[in-house]
C-alpha positions in Angstrom: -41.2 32.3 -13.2 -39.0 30.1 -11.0 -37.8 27.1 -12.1 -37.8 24.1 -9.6 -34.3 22.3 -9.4 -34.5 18.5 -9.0 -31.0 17.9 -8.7 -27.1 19.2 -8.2 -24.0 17.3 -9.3 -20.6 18.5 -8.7 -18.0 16.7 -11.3 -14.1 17.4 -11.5 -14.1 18.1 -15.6 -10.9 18.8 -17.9 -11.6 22.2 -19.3 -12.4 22.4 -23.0 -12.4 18.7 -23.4 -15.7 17.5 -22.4 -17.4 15.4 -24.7 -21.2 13.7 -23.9 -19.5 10.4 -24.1 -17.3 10.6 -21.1 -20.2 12.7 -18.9 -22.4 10.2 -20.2 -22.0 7.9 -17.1 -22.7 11.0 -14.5 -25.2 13.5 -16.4 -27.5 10.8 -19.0 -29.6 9.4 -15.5 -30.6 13.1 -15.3 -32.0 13.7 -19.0 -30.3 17.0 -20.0 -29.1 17.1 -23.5 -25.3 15.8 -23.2 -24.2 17.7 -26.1 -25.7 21.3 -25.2 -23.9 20.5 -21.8 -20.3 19.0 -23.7 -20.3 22.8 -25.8 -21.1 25.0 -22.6 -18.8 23.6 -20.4 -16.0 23.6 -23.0 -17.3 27.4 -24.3 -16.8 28.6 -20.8 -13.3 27.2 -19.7 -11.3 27.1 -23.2 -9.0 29.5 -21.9 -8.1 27.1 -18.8 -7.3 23.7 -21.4 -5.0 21.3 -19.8 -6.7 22.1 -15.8 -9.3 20.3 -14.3 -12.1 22.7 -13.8 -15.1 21.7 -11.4 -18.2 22.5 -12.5 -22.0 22.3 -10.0 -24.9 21.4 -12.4 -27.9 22.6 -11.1 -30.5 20.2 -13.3 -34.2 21.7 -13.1 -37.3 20.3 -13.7 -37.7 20.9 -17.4 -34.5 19.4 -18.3 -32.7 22.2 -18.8 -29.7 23.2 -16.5 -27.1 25.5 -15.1 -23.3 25.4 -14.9 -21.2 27.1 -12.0 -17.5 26.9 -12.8 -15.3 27.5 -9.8 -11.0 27.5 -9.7 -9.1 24.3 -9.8 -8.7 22.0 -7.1 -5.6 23.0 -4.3 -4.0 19.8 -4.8 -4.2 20.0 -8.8 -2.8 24.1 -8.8 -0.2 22.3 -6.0 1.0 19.8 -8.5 1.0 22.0 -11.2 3.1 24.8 -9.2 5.3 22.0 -8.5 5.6 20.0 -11.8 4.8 16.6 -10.1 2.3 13.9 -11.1 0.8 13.0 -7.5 1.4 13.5 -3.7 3.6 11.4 -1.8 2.0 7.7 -0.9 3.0 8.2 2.8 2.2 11.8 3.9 5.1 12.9 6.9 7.5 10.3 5.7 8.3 11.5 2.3 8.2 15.1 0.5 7.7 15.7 -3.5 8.7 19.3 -3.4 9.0 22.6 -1.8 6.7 25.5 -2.9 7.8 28.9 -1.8 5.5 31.4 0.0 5.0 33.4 -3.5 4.0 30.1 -4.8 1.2 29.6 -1.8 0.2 32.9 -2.3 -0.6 32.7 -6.0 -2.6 29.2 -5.1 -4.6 31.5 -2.2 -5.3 34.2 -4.6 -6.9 32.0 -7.4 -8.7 29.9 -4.6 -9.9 32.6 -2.6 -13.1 32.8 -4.1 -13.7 29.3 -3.6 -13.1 29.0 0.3 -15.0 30.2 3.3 -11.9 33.0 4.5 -12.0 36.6 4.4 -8.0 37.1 3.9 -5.3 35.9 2.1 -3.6 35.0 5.4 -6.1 32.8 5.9 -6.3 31.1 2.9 -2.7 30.8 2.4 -2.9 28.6 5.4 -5.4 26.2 3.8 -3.1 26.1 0.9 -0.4 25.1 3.2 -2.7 22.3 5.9 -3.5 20.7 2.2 0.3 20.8 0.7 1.4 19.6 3.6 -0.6 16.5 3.6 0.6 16.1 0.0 3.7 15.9 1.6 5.0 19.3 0.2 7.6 21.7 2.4 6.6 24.8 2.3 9.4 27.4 2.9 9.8 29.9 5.8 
C-alpha cells in the first residue's frame, strides 16, 4: 500500500546531536514523534559527529516519516578543509584561504552524489564557483 506524503522539510542538522528539543520548532507543527525522529537521525550519521548533515523528511499521512541523509554542505566541507570559521564578509576583496586542487577534488568526490554533474570535472568546478564566492583562492 502506498502511503500519501503530506509534507517535505529539508533541515541543516548536526550529526548525532539531535535532540526533539531543538527540532521541536521545525518538525512538532507536523505531528511525528520528535524522539523516534532525534534517535534515527543521530543512529544514521554517528560516524559523521562534529559535521552538519542535511537531512529531507518526507512526513506521510499517518504520521510516520522518512529520512534522506545526503553529504555536507560545500561551504561547511570548504571551511572544514580550510580550518576557518566563515567566508570572508566582502567576497573579491578579501581571501580566508587557499585550497589546493587535491583539496577541491576530495570536496567533488564526497559531493558528487549530491549535484546534478556526470564528472568530477564538472563538479570540481562547482566546488570552485562556490569557494570562490567564499572568498577562497584556489590554486592552479
Amino acid at each position: 500500500m502506498n502511503k500519501n506524503s503530506i509534507r517535505t522539510i529539508k533541515l541543516n542538522l548536526p550529526a548525532g546531536k539531535v535532540t526533539p528539543a531543538t527540532i521541536g520548532k521545525d518538525l512538532a507543527p507536523t505531528g511525528i514523534h520528535l524522539a523516534n525522529f532525534s534517535q534515527e537521525y543521530n543512529e544514521r550519521t554517528k560516524a559523521d559527529i562534529g559535521k552538519i548533515i542535511p537531512a529531507k523528511i518526507t512526513i506521510y499521512e499517518d504520521r510516520s516519516f522518512k529520512i534522506e541523509v545526503t553529504a555536507p554542505p560545500t561551504a561547511f566541507l570548504i571551511k572544514e578543509a580550510l580550518g576557518i570559521q566563515k567566508g570572508a564578509a566582502k567576497t573579491g576583496h578579501e581571501t580566508v584561504g587557499t585550497l589546493t586542487k587535491k583539496q577541491v577534488a576530495e570536496i567533488a568526490n564526497i559531493k558528487m552524489p549530491d549535484l546534478n554533474v556526470y564528472t568530477l570535472e564538472s563538479a570540481m568546478k562547482m566546488i570552485e564557483g562556490t569557494a570562490k564566492n567564499m572568498g577562497v583562492v584556489i590554486e592552479k
